[in-house]
FIVOTOR-811315 format. One record per residue (C-alpha): x, y, z; residue in three letters; residue number from 1. Coordinates in Angstrom, 3 decimals, always signed. Layout:
+----------+----------+----------+------+-----+
:       px :       py :       pz : code : pos :
+----------+----------+----------+------+-----+
:        X :        Y :        Z :  ALA : NUM :
...
+----------+----------+----------+------+-----+
//
This chain:
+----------+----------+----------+------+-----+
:       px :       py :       pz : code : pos :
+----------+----------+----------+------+-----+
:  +26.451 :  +22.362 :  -25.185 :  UNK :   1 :
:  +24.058 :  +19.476 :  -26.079 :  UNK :   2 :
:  +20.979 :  +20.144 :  -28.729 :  UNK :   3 :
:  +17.786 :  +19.233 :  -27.280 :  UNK :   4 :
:  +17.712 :  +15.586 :  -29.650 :  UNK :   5 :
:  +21.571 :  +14.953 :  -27.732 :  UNK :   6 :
:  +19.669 :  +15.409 :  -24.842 :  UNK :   7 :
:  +16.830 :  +13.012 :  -25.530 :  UNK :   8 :
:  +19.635 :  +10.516 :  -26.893 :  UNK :   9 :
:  +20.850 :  +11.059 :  -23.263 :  UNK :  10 :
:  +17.445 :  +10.306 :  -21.726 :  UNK :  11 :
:  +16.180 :   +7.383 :  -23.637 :  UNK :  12 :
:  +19.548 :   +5.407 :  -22.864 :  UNK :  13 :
:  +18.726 :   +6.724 :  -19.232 :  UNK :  14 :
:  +15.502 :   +5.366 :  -19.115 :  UNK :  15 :
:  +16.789 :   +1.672 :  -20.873 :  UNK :  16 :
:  +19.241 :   +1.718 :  -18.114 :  UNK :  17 :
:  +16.350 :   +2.011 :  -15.111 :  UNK :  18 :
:  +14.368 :   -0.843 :  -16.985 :  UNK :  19 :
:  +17.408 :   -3.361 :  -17.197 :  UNK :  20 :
:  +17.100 :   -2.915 :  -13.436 :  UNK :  21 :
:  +13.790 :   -2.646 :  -12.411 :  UNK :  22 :
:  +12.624 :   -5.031 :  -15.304 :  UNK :  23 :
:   +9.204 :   -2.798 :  -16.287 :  UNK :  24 :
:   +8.982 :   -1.209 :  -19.389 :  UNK :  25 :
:   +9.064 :   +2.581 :  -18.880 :  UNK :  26 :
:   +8.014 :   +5.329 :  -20.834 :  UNK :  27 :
:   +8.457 :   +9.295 :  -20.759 :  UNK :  28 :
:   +5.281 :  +11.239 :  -19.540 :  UNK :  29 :
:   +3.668 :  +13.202 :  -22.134 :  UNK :  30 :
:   +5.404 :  +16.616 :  -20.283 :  UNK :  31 :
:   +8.601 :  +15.393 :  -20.981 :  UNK :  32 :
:  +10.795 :  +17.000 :  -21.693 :  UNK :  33 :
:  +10.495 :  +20.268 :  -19.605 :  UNK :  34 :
:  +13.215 :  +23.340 :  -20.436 :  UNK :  35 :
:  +14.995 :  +24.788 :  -17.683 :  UNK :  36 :
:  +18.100 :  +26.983 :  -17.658 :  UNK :  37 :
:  +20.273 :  +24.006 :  -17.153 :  UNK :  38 :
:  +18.646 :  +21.598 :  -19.744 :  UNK :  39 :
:  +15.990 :  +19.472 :  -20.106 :  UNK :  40 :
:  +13.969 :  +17.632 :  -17.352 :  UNK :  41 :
:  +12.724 :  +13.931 :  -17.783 :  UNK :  42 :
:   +9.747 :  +12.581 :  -15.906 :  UNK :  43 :
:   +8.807 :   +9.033 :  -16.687 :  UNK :  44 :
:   +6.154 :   +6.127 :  -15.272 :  UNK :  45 :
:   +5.648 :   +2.601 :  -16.546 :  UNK :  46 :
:   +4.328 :   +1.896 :  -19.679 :  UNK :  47 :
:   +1.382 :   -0.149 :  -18.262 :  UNK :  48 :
:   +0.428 :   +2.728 :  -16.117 :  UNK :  49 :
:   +0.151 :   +5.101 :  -18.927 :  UNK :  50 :
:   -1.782 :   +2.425 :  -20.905 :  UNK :  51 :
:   -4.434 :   +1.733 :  -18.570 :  UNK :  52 :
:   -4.257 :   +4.959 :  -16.260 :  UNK :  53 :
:   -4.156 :   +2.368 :  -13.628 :  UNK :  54 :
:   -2.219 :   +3.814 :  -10.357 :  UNK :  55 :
:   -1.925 :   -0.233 :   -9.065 :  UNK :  56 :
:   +0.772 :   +0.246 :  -12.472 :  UNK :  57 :
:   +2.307 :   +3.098 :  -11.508 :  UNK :  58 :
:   +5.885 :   +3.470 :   -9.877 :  UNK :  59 :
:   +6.717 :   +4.751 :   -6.493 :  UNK :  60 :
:   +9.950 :   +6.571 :   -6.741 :  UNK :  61 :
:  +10.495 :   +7.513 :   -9.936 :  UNK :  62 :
:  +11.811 :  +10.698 :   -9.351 :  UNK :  63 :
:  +12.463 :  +13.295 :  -12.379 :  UNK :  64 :
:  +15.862 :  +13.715 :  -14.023 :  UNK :  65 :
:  +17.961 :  +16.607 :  -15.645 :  UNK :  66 :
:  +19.643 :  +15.988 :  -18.696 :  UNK :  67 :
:  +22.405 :  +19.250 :  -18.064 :  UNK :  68 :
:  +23.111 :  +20.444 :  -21.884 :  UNK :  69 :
:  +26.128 :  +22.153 :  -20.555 :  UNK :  70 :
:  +28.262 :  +19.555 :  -18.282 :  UNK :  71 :
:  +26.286 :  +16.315 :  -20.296 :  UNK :  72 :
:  +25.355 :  +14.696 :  -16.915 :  UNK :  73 :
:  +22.132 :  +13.213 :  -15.908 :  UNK :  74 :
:  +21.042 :  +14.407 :  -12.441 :  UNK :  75 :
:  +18.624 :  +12.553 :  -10.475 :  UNK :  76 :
:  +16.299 :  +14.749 :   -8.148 :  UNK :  77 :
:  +13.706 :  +13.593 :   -5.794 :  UNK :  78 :
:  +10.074 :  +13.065 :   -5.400 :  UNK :  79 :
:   +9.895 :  +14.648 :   -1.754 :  UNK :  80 :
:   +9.771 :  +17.888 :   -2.956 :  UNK :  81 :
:   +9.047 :  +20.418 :   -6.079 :  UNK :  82 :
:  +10.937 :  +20.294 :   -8.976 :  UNK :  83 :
:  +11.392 :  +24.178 :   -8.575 :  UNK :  84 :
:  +13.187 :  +23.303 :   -4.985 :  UNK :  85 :
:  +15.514 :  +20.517 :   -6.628 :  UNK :  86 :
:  +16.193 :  +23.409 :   -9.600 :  UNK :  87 :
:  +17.444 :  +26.108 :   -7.366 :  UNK :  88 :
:  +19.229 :  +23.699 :   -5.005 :  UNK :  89 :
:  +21.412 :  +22.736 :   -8.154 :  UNK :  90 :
:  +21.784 :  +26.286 :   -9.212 :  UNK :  91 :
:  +23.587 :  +26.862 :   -5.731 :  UNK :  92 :
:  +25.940 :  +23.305 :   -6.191 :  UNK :  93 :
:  +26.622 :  +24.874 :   -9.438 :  UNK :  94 :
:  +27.599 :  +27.798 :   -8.264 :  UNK :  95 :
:  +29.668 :  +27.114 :   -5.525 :  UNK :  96 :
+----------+----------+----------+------+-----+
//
């Protein structure tokens, strides 16, 4: 199981990742992360957006992750829908 600092370590190189290939500097919002049963849940935005407040700087699609402290996988959810509706639809893949 992965300590909640293995879990940011997770996260951050996450994050590094999505700006090598969107080329915008990102940052984590100031709720991150959130605890859940399964682990920790990332939410991030650019860095100019959080800077300025500016929402012609934010991203569209930037959809919330779970860093799972038990199988150490990142899971990508989406932005269509609550986070609570993304949480219990992975508690049934789980337990299937």
């Amino acid at each position: 199981m992965l300590s909640k600092n293995e879990a940011w370590d997770i996260a951050r190189n996450h994050l590094l990742e999505i700006e090598k290939e969107i080329k915008i500097d990102l940052e984590f919002s100031s709720d991150s992360p959130m605890k859940v049963n399964y682990g920790y849940i990332f939410s991030y935005n650019s860095a100019e957006f959080f800077k300025t407040n500016d929402f012609r700087e934010a991203l569209a699609g930037n959809a919330p992750f779970l860093v799972d402290i038990f199988d150490n996988k990142i899971v990508t959810f989406g932005t269509a829908d609550t986070i609570d509706n993304y949480l219990k639809e992975y508690e049934k893949c789980k337990q299937a």
